[in-house]
N, C-alpha and C positions, 0 to 999 in steps of 0.2 A: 044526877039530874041537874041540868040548868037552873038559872037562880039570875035573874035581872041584880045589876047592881048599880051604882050608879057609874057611868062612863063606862060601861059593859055588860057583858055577860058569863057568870060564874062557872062552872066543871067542878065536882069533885072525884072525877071516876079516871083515875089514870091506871091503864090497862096493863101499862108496860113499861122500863125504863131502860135505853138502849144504848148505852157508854154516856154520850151527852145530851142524849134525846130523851124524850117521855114524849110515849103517844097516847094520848086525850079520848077518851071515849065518849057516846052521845053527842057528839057536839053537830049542835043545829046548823049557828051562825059561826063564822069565821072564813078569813079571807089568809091568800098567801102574804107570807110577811105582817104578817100582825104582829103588836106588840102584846104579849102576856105576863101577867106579873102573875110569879106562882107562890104561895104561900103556905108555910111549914111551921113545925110549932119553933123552928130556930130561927124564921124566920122570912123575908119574903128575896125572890130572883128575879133574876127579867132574863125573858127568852121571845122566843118570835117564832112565828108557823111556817114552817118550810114548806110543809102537803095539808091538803085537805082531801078526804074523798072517803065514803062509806059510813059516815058516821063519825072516821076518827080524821086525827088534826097532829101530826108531826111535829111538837115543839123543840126547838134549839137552845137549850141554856146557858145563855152566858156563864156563867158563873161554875158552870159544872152543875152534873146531877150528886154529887156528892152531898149524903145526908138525906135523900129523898127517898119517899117510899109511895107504894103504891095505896098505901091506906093515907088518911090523916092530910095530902097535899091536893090545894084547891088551886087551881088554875083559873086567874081572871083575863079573859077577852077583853080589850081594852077598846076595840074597833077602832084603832087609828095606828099608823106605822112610828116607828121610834123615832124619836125627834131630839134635838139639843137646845137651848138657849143660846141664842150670838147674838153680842155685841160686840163693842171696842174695847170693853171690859175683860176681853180673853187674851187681852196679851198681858204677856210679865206672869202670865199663871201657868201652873201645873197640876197636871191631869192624870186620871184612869184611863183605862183602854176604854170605858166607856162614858169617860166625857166626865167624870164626878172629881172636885178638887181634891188636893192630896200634897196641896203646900200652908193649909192650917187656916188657912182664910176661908170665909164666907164665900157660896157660890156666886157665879157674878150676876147680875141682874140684867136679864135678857132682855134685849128690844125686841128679839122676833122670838119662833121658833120654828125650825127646819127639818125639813127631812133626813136623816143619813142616810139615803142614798140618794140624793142630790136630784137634779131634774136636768136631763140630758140637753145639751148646748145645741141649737137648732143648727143645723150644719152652714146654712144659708148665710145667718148673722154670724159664726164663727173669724173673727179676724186672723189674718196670716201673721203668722210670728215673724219678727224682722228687728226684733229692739235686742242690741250687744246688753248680756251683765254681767259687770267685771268680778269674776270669783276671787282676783287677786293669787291663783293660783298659776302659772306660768303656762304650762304644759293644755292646761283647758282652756284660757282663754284665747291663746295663738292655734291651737291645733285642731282643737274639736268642741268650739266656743257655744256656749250658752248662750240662750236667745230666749227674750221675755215669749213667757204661752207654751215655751216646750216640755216635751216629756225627755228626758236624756238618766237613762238608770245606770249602775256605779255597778260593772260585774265585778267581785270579787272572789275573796276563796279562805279558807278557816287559817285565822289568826293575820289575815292582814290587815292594815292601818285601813280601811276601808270608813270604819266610827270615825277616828282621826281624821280622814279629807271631808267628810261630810260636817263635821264638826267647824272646820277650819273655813268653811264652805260657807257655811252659815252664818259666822261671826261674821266674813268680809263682803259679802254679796252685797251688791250695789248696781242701782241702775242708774250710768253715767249721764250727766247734764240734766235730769228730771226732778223735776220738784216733788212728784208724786212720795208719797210716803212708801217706806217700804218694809215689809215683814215676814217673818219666817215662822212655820208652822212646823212642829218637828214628832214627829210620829214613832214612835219605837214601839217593836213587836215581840215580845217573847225575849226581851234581851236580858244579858245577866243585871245584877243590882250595881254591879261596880260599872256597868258602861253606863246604866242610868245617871248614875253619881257622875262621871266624867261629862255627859251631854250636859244634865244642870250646871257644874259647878264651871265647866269652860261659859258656858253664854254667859252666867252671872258676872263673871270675874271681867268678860270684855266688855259688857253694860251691855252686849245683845239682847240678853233676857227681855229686856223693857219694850223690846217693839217682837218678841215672841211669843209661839204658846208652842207646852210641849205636851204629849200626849203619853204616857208611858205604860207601855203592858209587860210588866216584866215575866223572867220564863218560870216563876211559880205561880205566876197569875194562872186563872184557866185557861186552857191553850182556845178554846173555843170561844173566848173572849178576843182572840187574836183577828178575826173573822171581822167582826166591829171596830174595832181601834183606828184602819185607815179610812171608813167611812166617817166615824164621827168627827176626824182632823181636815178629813178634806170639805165635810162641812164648815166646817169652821172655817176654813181657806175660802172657798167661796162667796162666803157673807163679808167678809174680809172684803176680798178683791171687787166682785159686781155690785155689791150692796153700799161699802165704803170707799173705793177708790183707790185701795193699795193692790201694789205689786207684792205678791205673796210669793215666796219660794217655799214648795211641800218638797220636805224632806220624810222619807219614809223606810226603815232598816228593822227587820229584814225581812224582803215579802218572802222569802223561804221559807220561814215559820210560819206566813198565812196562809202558802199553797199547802203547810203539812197540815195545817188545820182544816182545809179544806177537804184534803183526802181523808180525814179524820171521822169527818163529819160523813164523808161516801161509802165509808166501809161501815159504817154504822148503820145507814140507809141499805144496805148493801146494791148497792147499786152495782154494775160492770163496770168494771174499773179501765183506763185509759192507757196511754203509757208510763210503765214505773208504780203502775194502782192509783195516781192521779184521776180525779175523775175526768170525763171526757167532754166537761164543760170547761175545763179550766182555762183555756184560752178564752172563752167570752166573759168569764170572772176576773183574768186581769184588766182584761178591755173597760169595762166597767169602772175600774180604778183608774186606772192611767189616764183613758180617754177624758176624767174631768178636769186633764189641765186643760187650758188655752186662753185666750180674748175673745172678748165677744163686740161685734161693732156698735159703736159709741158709748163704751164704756170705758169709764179711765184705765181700771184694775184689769188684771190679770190672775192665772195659775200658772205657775212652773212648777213642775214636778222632776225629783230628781227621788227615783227611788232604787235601794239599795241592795242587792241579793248577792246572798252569796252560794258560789256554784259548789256542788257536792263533788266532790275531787277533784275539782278546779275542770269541771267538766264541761264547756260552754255550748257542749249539745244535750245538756241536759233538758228535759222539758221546762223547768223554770225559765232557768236564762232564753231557751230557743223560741219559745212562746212569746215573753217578753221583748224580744227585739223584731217581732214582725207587728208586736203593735205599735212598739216609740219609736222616735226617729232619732237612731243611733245610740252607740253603748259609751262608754269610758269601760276600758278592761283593766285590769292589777295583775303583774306578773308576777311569779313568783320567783324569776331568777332575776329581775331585778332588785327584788326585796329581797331577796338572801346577798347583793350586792349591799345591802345596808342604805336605798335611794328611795328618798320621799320624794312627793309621792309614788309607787311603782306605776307607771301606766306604760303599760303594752300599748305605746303610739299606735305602733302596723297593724293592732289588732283592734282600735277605737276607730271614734270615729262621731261625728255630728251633723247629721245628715240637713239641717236647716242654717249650718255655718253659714254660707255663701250669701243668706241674704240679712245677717247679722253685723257683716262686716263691712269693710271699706271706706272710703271715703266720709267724712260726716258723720262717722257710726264708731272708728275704731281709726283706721288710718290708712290712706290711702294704697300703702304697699304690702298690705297686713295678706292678703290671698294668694300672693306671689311669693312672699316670705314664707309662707305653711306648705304651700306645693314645693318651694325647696329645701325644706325641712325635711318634708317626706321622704322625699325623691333622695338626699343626701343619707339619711338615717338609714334607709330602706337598701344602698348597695354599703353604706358601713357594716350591716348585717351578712350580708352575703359574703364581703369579701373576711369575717370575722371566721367564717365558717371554712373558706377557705385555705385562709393561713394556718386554719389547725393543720390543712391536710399537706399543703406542699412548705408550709413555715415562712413566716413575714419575711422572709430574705427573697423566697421566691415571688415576690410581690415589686409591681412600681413605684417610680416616684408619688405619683398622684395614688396610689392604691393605698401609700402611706399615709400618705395626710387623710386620705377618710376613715381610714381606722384610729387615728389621730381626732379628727371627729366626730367620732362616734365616741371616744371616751371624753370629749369637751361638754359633748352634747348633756351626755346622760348625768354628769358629774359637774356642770356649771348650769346649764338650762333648765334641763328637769329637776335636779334637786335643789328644794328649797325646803327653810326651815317651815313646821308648820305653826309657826306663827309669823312666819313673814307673808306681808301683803302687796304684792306689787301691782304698778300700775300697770296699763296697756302700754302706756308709752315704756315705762322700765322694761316691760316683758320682749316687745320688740327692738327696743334696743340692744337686750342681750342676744335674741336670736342674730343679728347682726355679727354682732361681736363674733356668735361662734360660726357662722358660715366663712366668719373671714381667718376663716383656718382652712379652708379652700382656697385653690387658686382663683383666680377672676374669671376664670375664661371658663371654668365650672360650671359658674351660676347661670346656667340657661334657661330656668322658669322664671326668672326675675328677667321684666324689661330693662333696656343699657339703662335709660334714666333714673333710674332708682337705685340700679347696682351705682352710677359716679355717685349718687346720694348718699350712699348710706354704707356704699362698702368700706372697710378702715376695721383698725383696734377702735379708735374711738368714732362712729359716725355723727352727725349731729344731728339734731333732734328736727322735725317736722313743724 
């Protein structure tokens, strides 16, 4: 029977309890996504209403049904959706997957409070992305460059430094020549306790800490806690960005563990399952996520999201990774035969990509010869490959003059440009200068996607600076 309470209405008749769900019987009122606090004699959970319909009410338990029974637990209808406290007071802190502190301090004292799941960016007002931020990492900002407002995810694959660039990522992001303040939001999913340890103790140790917040769901937490964790961060990023006026970078690893959570949650429901038993919503589930990064017109702040997966046998037609790059605009991929070369960071250039590069760069933004230089990176990298493959077959003797020096190339490349330490932070101008350096292990007469004027500029061992 129902039972008015105050700020709801009570249940105590649960019918059923289905891996991480309990469905509610009698229930009058309730809406989808409600908030429900359920209480037990160990204690009280928060879940939320997936379904309504017959009388009964589908709840989602954060925390797990673990401990729960169908006698003795009361389910309170809260009639409002889940919400967080944000201020300016959420940076420098650390978090639950659902938003509760967990670095021994008092929670922080909210100006507002928000929805987690955010309120969709009117497409109209939506600003185009077009502002360079310098990652300080070599390979991303020359080649598949980050641009304030985008979405750009980090494919990877089990046991690569994928934590590491995102880490490294975070400590150095910067948005050049801007007064604006800038902050990073760091969301982890299901991850073990030692990379939790690593993401805290790298920001603390660079003093990033102080303009972040971290959000952490580690993988003994309940996995159906993992489903919340990027909503309530990217809450947080939000209020940040439209409310206060900072450039936020939302880091987010690994939404692998939130699509398992999700098919978790659909084999429970038992719904028909998708491809791989993924449910067959899951592409407008990630869209959801993703789609709250951007700028919105006449507001200072931003979202940039860079979220992190990692593909199941390094498989990029997996439904994760394949879903996810028809919604952002472009990937950064990790190779694995780069990484068993022993080269930070690995990125599979031919296989990246940044699909809103072109109007991040240039002139005023990064540097005049910066989109000529990446198209001849490519172009250069791209038949170092080719002729790699070749010389297995007929042996680098059977090869030209010029055929050597891009094989020549291709080991400068991979081994002066792309790798760098990851605590090294270079600037745009350092980064371009070394691409320089290493195209001029080509002949001149090579560089055909670079105009004459740039190649007398800048061609040499040493070029000089802009």
């Amino acid at each position: 029977m129902p039972s008015n309470t105050i700020g709801g209405v009570e249940y105590t008749r649960v019918a059923e309890i289905r891996g991480p769900l309990i469905v509610v019987e009698g229930v009058t009122r309730a809406a989808f996504d409600e908030l429900v606090e359920i209480e037990t004699a160990e204690g009280k959970k928060l879940g939320r209403v997936l379904e309504v319909g017959g009388g009964r009410a589908v709840v989602q338990v954060f925390e797990g049904t673990s401990g729960l029974s169908t006698t003795g637990t009361r389910s309170r209808f809260t009639g409002k959706t889940m919400e967080i406290p944000v201020s300016n007071e959420l940076l420098g802190r650390v978090f639950d997957g659902l938003g509760r502190p967990i670095d021994g301090l008092p929670p922080p004292v909210g100006e507002d409070f928000r929805d987690v799941n955010g309120a969709p960016i009117n497409p109209e007002q939506r600003d185009y992305p077009e502002d360079f931020i310098q990652t300080g990492v070599s390979v991303v900002d020359a080649m598949m460059t980050l641009v304030r407002g985008q979405k750009l995810p980090i494919f990877s694959g089990a046991g690569m430094p994928h934590n590491q660039l995102a880490a490294q990522i975070a400590r150095q992001a910067t948005v050049l020549g801007e007064s604006e303040e800038f902050a990073v939001i760091f969301a982890a999913i299901g991850v073990q306790h030692s990379e939790a340890a690593f993401f805290r103790r790298t920001l603390e140790e660079s003093g990033a800490i102080r303009r972040s917040a971290l959000f952490l769901n580690l993988a003994d937490d309940p996995a159906i806690e993992r489903t919340i964790t990027p909503r309530v961060a990217l809450t947080a990023a939000e209020y940040l960005a439209f409310d206060l006026g900072y450039q936020v970078l939302a880091i987010i690893t690994d939404m692998t563990n939130y699509a398992e959570s999700l098919r978790e949650i659909s084999a429970a429901r038992e719904e028909v399952p998708g491809r791989k038993g993924y449910p067959g919503y899951l592409y407008t589930d990630l869209a959801t996520i993703y789609e709250r990064a951007g700028k919105i017109k006449g507001k200072k702040g931003s979202v940039t999201q860079m979220p992190i997966l990692s593909m199941p046998s390094d498989d990029i037609t997996h439904p994760i990774p394949d879903l996810t790059g028809y919604i952002t605009e472009g990937q950064i991929v990790l190779g694995r035969e780069l990484f068993r070369k022993g080269i930070y960071p690995p990125v599979n250039v031919l296989s990246s990509l940044s699909r809103l590069q072109k109007d991040g760069i240039g002139e005023g933004k990064t540097r005049i010869d910066h989109a000529e230089v990446q198209n001849q990176l490519y172009d250069a990298y791209s038949r170092a490959q080719e002729l790699r493959s070749l010389a297995e077959i007929v042996g680098k003797a059977g090869l030209s003059g010029v055929d050597a020096q891009y094989l020549s190339f291709g080991d400068l490349f991979e081994q002066n440009f792309l790798k760098q330490s990851p605590d090294e932070n270079r600037t745009i101008e350092d980064t371009l200068s070394l691409a320089w350096r290493t195209l001029s292990e080509l002949p001149e007469s090579e560089l055909t996607k670079i105009r004459l004027e740039y190649v007398q500029k800048y061609y040499g061992k040493n070029p000089q600076k802009a």
